[in-house]
C-alpha positions as CSV (number, residue, x, y, z in Angstrom):
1,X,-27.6,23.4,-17.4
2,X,-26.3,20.4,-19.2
3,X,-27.2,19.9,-23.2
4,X,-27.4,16.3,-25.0
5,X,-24.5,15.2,-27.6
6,X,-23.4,17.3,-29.9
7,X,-22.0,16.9,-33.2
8,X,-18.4,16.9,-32.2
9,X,-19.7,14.3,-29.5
10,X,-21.0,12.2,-31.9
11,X,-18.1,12.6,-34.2
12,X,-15.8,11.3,-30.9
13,X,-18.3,8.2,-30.4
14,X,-18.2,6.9,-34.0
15,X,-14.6,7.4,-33.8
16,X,-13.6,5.8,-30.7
17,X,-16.0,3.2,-31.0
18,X,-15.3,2.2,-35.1
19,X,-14.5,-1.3,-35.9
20,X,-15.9,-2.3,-32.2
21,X,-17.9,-5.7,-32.4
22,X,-20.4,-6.7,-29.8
23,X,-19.4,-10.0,-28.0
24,X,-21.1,-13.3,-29.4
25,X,-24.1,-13.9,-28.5
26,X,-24.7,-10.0,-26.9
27,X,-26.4,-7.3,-28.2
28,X,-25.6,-3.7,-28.6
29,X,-27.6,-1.8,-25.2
30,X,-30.2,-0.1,-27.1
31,X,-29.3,3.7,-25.0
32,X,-25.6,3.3,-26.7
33,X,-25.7,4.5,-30.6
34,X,-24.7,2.3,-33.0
35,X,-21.4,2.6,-35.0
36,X,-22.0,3.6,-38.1
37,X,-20.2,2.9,-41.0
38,X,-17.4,6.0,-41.0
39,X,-16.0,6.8,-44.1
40,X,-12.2,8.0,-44.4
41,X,-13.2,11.7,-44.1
42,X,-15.6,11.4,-40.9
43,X,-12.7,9.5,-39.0
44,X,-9.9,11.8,-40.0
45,X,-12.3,15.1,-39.1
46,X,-12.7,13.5,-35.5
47,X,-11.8,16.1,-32.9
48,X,-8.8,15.1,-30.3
49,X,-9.7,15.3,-26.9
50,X,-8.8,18.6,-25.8
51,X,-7.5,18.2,-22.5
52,X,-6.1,14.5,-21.8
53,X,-6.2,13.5,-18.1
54,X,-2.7,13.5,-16.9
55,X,-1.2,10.4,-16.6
56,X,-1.6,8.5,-13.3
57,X,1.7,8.1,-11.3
58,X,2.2,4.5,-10.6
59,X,1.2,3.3,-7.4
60,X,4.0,1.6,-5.0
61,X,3.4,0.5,-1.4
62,X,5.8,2.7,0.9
63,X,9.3,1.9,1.2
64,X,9.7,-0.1,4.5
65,X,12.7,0.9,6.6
66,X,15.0,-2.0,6.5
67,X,14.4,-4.4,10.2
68,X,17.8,-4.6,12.3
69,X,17.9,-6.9,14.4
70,X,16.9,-6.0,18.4
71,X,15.9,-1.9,17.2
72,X,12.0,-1.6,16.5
73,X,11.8,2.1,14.1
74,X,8.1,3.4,15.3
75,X,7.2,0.8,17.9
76,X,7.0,1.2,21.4
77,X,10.6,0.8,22.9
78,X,8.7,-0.9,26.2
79,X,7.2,-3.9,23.6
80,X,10.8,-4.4,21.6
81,X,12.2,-4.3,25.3
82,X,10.0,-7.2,26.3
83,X,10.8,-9.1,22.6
84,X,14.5,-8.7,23.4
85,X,14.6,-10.1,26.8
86,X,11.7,-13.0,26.2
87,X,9.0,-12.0,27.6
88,X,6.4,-12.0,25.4
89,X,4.4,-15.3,24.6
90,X,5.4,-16.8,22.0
91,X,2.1,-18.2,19.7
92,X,4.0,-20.4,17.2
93,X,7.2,-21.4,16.4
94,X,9.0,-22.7,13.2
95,X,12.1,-25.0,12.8
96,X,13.7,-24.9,10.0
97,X,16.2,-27.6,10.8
98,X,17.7,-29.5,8.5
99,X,15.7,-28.2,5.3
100,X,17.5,-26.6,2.4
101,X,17.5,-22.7,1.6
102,X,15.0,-23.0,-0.4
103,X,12.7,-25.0,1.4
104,X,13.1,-23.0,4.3
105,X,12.4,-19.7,2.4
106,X,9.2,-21.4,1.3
107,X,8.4,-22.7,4.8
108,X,9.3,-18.7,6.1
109,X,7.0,-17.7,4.0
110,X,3.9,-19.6,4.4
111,X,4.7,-19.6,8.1
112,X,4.9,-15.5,8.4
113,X,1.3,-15.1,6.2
114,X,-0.7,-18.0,8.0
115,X,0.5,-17.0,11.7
116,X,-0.7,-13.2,10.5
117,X,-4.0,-14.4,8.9
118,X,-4.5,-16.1,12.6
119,X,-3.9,-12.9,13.7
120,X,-0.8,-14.1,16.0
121,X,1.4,-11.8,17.1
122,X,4.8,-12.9,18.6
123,X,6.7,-15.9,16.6
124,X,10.1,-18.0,17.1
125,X,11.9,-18.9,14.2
126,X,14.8,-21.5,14.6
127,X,17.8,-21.2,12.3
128,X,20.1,-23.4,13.8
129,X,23.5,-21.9,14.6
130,X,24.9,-23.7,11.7
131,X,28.6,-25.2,11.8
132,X,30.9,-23.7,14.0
133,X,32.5,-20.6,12.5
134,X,32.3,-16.9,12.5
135,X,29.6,-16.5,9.8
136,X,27.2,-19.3,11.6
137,X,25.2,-21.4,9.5
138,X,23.8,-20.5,6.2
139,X,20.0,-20.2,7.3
140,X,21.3,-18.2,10.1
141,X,22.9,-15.6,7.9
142,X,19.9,-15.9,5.5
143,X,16.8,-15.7,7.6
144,X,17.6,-12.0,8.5
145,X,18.1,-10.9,5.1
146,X,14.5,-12.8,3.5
147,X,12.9,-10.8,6.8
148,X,14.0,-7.9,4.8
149,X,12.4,-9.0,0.9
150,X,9.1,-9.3,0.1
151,X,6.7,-10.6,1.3
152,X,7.9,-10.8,4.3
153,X,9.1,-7.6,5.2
154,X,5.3,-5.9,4.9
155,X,4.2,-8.7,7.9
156,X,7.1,-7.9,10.4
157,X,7.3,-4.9,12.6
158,X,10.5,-5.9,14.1
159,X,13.3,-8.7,15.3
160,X,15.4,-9.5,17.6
161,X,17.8,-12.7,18.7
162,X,16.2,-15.3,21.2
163,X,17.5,-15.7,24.5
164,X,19.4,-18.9,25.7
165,X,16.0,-20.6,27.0
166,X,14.5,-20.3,23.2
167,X,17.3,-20.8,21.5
168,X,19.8,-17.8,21.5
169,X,21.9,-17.4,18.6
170,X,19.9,-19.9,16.5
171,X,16.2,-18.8,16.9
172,X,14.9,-15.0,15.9
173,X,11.7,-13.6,17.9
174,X,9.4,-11.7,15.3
175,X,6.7,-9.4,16.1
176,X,4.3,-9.4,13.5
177,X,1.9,-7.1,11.9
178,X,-1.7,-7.0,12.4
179,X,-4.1,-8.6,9.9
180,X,-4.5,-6.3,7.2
């Protein structure tokens, strides 16, 4: 059987509550008691809470595994199969030609969470193969690694490099994520 307040409850109320103004223009809720005026003795004879909740640990989203380009951790091995060799449909596609790294992080981005919020599933993204070298182009050797940062990296399941008739080396298929 539960009892009302007690003293010591009171005593916690005046305490916690002390030097707490009601916002302008509101009124104290008549069922809550009104501070009243402590004096020195009254606040320093409030009671600590016994038991403190624990602290709460903070809460992270899981640690992702880190996407390699043409393996699929988790997914079916028939559906990266089918991403690896093409023959999935591909529902948008995004160039980034001829923009700078930082517009085409930008354009990756808004790209990856508007096809997902359409609920799209398999996406080509063009790179470019860059200059002629062994490192490729800059948004070649880029593209991979913002896959891997936020937020993109909680919207893909998995990659893997185009074939010739999409692109090859300068175009990545993604498979995305279902809408959350």
């Amino acid at each position: 059987m539960m009892s009302g307040p007690d003293e010591t409850d009171d005593r916690l109320w005046r305490a916690v509550t002390e030097g707490v103004a009601p916002l302008k223009g509101k009124r104290p809720s008549p069922s809550q008691p009104r501070p009243a005026a402590a004096e020195p003795s009254r606040r320093a004879a409030a009671a600590p809470l016994a038991n403190p909740p624990p602290p709460q640990p903070e809460k992270r989203p899981p640690t992702l595994p880190p996407l390699v380009m043409g393996q699929g951790a988790g997914i079916d091995k028939r559906r990266v199969q089918r991403l690896k060799r093409g023959q999935l449909d591909i529902e948008a596609r995004l160039d980034l030609h001829g923009l700078t790294q930082k517009q085409a992080h930008a354009r990756l981005d808004g790209f990856l969470a508007s096809a997902q919020d359409r609920g799209l599933r398999c996406v080509l993204v063009i790179t470019g193969k860059g200059r002629v070298s062994q490192e490729g182009g800059a948004l070649r050797r880029l593209v991979p690694r913002w896959l891997n940062g936020p937020p993109c990296r909680e919207r893909v399941l998995t990659m893997s490099q185009a074939q010739p008739k999409d692109g090859g080396g300068g175009a990545i298929y993604l498979l995305l994520k279902r809408r959350r």
